[in-house]
N, C-alpha and C positions, 0 to 999 in steps of 0.2 A: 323178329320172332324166329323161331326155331325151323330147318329144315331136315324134314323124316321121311324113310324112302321102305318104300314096300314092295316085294313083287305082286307082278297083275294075278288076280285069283286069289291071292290069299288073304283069306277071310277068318284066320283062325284066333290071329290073334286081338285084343279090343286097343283102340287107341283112346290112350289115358292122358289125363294134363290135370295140372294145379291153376286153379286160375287164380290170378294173382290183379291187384288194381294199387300202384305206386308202391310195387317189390312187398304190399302182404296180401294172403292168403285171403282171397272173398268168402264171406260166410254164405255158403249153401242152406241155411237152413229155410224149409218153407220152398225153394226155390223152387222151380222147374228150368232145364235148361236143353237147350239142344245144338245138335251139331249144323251147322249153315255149310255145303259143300259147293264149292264152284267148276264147274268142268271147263277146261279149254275150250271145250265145241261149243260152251255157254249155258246148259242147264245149270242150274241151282236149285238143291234139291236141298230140306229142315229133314235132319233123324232125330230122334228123342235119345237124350243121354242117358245117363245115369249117374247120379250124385253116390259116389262113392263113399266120402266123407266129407258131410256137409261143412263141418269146424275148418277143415283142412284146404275146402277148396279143390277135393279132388273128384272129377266126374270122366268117365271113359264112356266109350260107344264102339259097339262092335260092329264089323260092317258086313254088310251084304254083298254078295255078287257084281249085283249092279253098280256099285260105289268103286271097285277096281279090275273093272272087265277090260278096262281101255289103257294100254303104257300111255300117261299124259302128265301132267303134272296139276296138283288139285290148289287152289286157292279154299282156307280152311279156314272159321272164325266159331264162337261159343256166344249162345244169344243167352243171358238166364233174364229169366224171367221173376219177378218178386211176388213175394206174395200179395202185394197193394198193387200189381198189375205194370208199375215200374220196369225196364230193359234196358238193360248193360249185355255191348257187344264185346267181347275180348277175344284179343288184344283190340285195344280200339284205337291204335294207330297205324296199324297195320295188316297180314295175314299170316296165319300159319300156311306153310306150304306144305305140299307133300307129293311127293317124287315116287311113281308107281311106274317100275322100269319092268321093262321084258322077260317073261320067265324062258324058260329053252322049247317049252312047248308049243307049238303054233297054237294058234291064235281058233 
């Protein structure tokens, strides 16, 4: 999977993905989905997403303070949920990562 890199603190912008299962596009519809965050230090913490467009497979989530307060590196995966209760984790062979490096303001 993909590596994306953010500075610590910023929270402006929302991180978006297409989720995809054997290269097409999972249908969102019905679905609920959320973000699974892994911290270095070992919390893991669920955000609720946002299904962007369900057809398309595309859901963002914007994050919070607390999701890049720390320059570390995040282990990042998409849990959705079906509407029959059913759960697909994606990618589900692997993680997104995501590389939150030092901004110039102390800390």
């Amino acid at each position: 999977m993909a590596t994306h890199t953010v500075k610590r603190n910023d929270t402006s912008q929302a991180w978006t993905d297409t989720l995809t299962l054997n290269g097409s596009a999972i249908n969102l519809t019905g679905c609920t989905v959320k973000l699974i965050i892994s911290h270095e230090h070992g919390t893991v913490v669920s955000r609720s997403a946002t299904v962007v467009s369900a057809a398309a497979g595309t859901v963002s989530y914007q994050p919070v303070a607390a999701d890049v307060a720390t320059a570390e590196t995040l282990k990042l995966e998409w849990e959705i949920t079906y509407p029959d209760l059913t759960v697909l984790t994606v990618p589900n062979d692997s993680y997104i990562t995501l590389k939150i490096i030092p901004d110039l303001n102390p800390p």
